[in-house]
C-alpha positions in Angstrom: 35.3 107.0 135.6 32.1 106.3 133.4 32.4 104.3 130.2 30.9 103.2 127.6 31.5 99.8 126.2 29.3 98.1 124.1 27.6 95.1 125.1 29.7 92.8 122.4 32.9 94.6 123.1 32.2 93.5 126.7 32.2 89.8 125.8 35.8 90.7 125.2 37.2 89.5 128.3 40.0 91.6 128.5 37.7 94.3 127.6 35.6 93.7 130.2 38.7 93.5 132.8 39.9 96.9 131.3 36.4 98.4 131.7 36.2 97.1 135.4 39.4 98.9 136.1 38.6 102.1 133.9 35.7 102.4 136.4 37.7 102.3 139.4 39.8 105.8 138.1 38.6 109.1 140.3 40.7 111.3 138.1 42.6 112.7 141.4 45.6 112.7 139.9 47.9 111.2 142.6 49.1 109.3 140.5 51.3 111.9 138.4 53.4 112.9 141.0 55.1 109.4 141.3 54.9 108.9 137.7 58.4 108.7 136.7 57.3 110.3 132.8 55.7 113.0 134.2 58.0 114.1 136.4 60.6 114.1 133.6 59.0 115.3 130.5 55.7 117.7 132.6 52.9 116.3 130.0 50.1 115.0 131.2 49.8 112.3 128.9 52.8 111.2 129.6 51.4 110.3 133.0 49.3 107.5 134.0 45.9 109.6 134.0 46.5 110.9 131.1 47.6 107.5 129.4 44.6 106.0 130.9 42.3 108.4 129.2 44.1 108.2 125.7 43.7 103.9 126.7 39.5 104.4 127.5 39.0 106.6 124.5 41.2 104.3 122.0 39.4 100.3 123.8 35.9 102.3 123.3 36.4 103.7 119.6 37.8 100.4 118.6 39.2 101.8 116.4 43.3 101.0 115.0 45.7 102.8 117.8 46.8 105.9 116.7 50.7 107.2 116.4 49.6 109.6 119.4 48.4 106.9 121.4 51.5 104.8 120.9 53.8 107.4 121.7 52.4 107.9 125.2 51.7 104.4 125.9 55.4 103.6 124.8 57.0 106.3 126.8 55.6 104.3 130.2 57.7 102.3 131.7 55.3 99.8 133.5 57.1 101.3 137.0 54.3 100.6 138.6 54.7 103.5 140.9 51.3 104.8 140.2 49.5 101.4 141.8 51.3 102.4 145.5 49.9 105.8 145.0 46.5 105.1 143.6 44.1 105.4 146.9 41.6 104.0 144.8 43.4 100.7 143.4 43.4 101.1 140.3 44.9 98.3 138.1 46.7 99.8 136.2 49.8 97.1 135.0 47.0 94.9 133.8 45.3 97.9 132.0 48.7 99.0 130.2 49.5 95.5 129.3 45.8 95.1 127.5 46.4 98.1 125.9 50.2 97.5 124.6 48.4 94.0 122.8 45.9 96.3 121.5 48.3 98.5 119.9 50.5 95.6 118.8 46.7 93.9 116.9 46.3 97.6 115.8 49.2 99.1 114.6 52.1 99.5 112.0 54.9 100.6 112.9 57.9 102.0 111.3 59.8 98.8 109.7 62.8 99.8 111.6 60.9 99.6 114.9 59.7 96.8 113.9 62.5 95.3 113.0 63.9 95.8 116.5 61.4 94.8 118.6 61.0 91.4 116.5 65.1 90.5 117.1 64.3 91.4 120.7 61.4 89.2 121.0 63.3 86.8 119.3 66.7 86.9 120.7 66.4 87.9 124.5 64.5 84.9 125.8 66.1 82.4 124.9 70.1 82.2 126.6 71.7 80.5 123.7 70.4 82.9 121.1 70.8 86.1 123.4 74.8 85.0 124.0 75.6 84.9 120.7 73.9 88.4 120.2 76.3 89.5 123.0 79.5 88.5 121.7 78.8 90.3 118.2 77.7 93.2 120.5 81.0 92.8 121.9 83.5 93.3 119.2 81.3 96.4 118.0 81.1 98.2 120.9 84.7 99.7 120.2 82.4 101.5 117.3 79.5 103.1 119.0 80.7 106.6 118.9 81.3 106.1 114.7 77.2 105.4 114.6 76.0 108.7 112.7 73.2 111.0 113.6 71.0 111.5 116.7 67.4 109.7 115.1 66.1 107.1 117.6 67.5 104.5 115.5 70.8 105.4 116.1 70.3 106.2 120.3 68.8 102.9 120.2 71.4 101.5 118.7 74.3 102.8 121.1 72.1 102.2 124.0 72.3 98.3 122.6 76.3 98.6 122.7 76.6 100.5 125.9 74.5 98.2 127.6 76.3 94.7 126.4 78.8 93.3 128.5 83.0 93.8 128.0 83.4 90.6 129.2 80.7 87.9 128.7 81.1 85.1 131.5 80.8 81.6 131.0 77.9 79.6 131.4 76.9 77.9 134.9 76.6 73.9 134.7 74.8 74.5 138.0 71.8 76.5 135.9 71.3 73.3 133.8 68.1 71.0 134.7 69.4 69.1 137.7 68.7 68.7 141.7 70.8 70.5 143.9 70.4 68.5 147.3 70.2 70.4 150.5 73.3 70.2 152.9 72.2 68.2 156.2 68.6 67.6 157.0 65.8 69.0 153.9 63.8 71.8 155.7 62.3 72.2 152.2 61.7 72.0 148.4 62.1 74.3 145.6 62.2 75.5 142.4 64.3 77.6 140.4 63.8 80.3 138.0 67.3 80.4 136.4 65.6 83.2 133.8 67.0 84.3 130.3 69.1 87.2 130.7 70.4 86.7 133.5 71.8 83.7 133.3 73.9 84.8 130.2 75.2 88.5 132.0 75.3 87.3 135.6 75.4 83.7 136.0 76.8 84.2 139.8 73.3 85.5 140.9 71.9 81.9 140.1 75.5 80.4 141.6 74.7 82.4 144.4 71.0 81.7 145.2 71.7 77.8 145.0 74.2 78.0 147.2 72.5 79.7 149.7 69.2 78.1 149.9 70.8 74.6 150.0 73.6 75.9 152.7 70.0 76.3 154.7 68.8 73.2 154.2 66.6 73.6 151.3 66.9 71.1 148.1 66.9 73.5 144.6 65.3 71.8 141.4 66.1 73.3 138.2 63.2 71.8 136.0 63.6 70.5 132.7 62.0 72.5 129.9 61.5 76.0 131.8 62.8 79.1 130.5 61.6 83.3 130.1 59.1 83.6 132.1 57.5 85.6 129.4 57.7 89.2 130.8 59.6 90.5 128.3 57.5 89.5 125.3 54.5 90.8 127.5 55.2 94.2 127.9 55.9 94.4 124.3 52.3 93.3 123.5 53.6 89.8 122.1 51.2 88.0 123.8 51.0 84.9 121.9 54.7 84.3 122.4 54.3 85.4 126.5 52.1 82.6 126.7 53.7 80.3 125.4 56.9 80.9 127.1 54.8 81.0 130.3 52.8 77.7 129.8 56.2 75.7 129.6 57.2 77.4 133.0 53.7 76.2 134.5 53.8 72.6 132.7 57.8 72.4 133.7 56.9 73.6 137.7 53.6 71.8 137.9 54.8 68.3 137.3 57.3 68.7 140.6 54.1 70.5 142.5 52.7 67.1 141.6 55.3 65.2 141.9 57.6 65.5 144.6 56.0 68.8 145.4 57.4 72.3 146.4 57.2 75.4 149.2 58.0 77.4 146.5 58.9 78.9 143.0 62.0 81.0 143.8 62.7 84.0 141.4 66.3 86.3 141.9 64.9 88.9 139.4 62.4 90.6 140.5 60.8 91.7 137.3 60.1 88.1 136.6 58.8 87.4 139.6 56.2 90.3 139.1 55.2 88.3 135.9 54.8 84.9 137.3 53.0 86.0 140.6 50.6 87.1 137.6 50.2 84.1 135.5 47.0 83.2 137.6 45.5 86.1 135.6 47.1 85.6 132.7 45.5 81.9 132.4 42.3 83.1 133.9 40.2 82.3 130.6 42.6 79.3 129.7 40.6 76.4 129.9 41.4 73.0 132.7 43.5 72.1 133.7 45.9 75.3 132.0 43.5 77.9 134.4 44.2 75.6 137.3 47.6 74.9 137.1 48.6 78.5 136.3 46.9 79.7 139.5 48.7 77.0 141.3 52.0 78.0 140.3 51.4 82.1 140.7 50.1 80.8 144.3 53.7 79.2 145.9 55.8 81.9 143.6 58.1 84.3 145.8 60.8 86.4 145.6 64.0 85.2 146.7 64.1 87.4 149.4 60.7 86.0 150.7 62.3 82.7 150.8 64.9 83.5 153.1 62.6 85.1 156.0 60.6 82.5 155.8 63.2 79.3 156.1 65.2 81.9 158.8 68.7 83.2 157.0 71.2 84.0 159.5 75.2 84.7 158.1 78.1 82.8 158.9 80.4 85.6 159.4 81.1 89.7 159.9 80.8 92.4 157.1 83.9 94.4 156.9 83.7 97.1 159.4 81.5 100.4 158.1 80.8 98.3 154.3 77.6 100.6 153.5 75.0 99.5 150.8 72.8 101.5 149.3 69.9 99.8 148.7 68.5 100.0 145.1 64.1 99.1 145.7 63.7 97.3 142.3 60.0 98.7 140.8 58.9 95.5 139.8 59.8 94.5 143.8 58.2 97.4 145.7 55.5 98.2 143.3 54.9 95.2 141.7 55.0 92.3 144.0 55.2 95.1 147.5 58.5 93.6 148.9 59.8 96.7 150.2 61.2 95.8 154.1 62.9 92.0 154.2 65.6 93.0 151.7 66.8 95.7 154.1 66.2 94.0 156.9 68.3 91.1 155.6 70.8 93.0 154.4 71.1 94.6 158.2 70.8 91.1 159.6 74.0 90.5 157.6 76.0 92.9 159.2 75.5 95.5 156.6 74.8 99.4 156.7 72.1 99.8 154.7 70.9 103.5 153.4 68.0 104.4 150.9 68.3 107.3 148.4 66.6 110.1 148.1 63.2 109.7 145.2 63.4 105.6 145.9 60.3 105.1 144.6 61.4 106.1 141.0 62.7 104.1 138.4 65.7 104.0 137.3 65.3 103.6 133.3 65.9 99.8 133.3 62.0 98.7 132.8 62.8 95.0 130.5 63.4 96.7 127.3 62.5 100.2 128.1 66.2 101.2 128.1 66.5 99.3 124.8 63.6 101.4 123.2 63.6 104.6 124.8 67.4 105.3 125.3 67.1 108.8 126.2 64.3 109.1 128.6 66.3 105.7 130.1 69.3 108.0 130.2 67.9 110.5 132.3 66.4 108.1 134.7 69.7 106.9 135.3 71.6 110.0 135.6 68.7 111.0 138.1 69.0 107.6 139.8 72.7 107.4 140.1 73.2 110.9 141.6 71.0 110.1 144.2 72.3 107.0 145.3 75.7 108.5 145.3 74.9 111.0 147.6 74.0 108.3 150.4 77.8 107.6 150.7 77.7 103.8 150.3 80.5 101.7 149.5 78.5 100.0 146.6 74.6 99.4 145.3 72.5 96.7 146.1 69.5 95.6 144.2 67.3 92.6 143.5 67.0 92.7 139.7 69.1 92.0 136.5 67.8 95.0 134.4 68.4 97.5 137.6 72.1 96.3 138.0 72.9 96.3 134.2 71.4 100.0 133.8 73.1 101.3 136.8 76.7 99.4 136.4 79.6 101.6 134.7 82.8 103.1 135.3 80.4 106.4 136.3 78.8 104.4 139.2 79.3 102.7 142.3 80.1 99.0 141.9 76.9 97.1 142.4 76.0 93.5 143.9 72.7 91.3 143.8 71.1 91.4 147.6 71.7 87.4 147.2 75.1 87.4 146.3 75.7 89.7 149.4 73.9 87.7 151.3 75.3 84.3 150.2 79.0 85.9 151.0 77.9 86.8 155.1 76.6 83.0 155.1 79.9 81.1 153.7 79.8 82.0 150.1 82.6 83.2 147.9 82.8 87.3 148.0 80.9 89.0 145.0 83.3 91.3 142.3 80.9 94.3 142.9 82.6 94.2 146.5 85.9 93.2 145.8 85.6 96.6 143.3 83.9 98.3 146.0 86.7 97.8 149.0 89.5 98.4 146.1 87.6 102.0 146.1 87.7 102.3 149.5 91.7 101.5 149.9 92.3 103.7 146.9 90.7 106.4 148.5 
């Protein structure tokens, strides 16, 4: 794709990285037929070609982003989906994220909107903030169906109630800054991600993961002064908040590289992990040692799953006969960090029958705050996503991020599980609610 920059917007250096990956677009339009968007709503800008062109024609203008722009670039739901089909690797997460700060520098929203997007900003990174938000979500979800009229406002509003929790659990001492020591020998060093979200809606992942990795032998650190890993903030266009959160990560993580040292930074939600793999980028203009110690970090960071092939995983005991799994691929896991065989294959080496769904590589609505902001295009997703994981048969749905499990739990769905909490269970651990739910179903039937 030719461009045409100027040379002082090209001092820019996100400009220039944008410009580098406009360049690398053939137009072939691959890309659309993965495009979760597109194959939803059948407009081409809502794909990412089209959003790319509306992204080249707004970065050379320079000019303020307009309400068309937005709407397009709003309506994507960073999938990723398009980078495993572009045959021409195209960047396109680091492209949509440029332009989602543009637009943010740019343009005025509605004061509603942006009234929403500041309390999310605000309120979702930071555990003690996001709980209390929960339990006030909590005694008004008995209300939803009393919020009036069908404006976005109001979807976005019951989308917020819907998605909270009935029960809120209580806070694991075990995610608080401490060392978890490895049982017998130390085979290795670590450090957790214990998140923002997660930690409040499902502090049994974290449980989980520590018990796991030092049941293998490997000693867990949860660092002092880490917290969101900034993805959330990101993909809203907040950038100066992203960084921030994502600097304390990198000071918090750095001092043990130094220190002590590490084999890795482990993350149990995949969509994090997708961001912190990235901070190497992210910091790439940051001056020493910030550059430095960012690309240090993003260099030992690695899915959970990554973890356990590496240090061996092998379960302590037998799945109950025929207990199926369907196997939910995370986007931010197979298109974002390309993790797409040693969940399945652990899950098998458990004792498990695994089965995919039809359309895997789609989304399925969650997308950070996508379900938050665009509750009826995340509806569909879900409906789409749900159906087709149904149809495989499986006793319950396994997946490897927070935001996938919270959008596709519900009485309408099959009870679902973290891959490390199903994991943890064949190796000694205590057995997870989505399959105590999951083998109720089964005797019920």
């Amino acid at each position: 794709m030719q461009t045409s920059f100027s040379a002082a917007q090209l001092q820019d250096p996100d400009t220039r990285e944008s410009n580098r990956i406009l360049r690398t677009c053939v137009h072939c339009g691959f890309c659309t037929a993965t495009c979760p968007t597109f194959v939803l709503l059948g407009d081409e800008l809502d794909s990412p070609r089209g959003r790319i062109y509306l992204i080249k024609d707004m970065l050379e203008s320079g000019r303020p982003a307009t309400e068309e722009v937005v709407r397009h670039v709003d309506r994507c739901l960073s999938c990723l989906s398009c980078m495993t089909t572009c045959p021409s690797g195209v960047h396109y997460m680091h492209l949509v994220d440029h332009a989602r700060h543009y637009i943010e520098d740019t343009y005025r929203r509605p004061w509603p909107e942006r009234l929403l997007r500041r309390v999310l900003a605000r309120v979702l990174p930071h555990p003690g903030r996001f709980r209390l938000a929960l339990l006030g979500a909590r005694l008004a979800r008995p209300f939803a169906g009393l919020i009036p009229g069908g404006s976005m406002t109001a979807q976005r509003l019951r989308a917020m109630l819907r998605l909270a929790p009935a029960r809120l659990p209580a806070a694991d001492p075990a995610a608080s800054p401490q060392v978890h020591r490895a049982e017998g020998e130390r085979r290795g060093r670590v450090a957790l991600l214990t998140g923002c979200a997660q930690q409040v809606i499902a502090p049994e992942i974290n449980a989980a993961t520590i018990r796991l990795l030092t049941r293998m032998g490997i000693e867990v650190v949860v660092t002092a002064g880490q917290g969101c890993c900034g993805a959330l903030n990101h993909h809203m266009g907040d950038h100066d908040r992203a960084m921030a959160l994502a600097r304390a990560n990198i000071a918090a993580w750095h001092a043990e590289l130094a220190g002590e040292g590490l084999d890795a930074v482990v993350v149990n939600a995949s969509g994090c992990g997708t961001t912190v793999k990235d901070y190497g980028f992210m910091f790439r203009e940051a001056p020493s040692p910030w550059k430095e110690r960012a690309e240090a970090v993003a260099s030992i960071a690695m899915d959970i799953s990554e973890v356990l092939v590496k240090f061996g995983y092998a379960p302590k005991r037998e799945a109950p006969p025929g207990l199926a799994v369907a196997y939910h691929a995370a986007c931010s896991l197979q298109h974002g960090q390309k993790i797409t065989a040693a969940p399945k294959q652990l899950l098998a080496r458990a004792g498990f029958k695994v089965r995919e769904p039809a359309e895997a590589h789609l989304c399925c609505g969650s997308a950070g705050t996508y379900n938050l902001l665009q509750p009826e295009i995340a509806g569909r997703l879900r409906e789409r996503k749900l159906e087709n994981l149904q149809r495989t048969g499986a006793d319950l749905i396994a997946a490897g991020n927070i935001g996938c499990l919270t959008q596709l739990a519900g009485d309408d769905a099959l009870p679902v599980a973290h891959t490390v909490e199903l994991l943890d269970w064949m190796a000694g651990g205590p057995e997870p609610a989505g399959v105590k739910a999951a083998l109720a179903r089964r005797r019920a039937a």
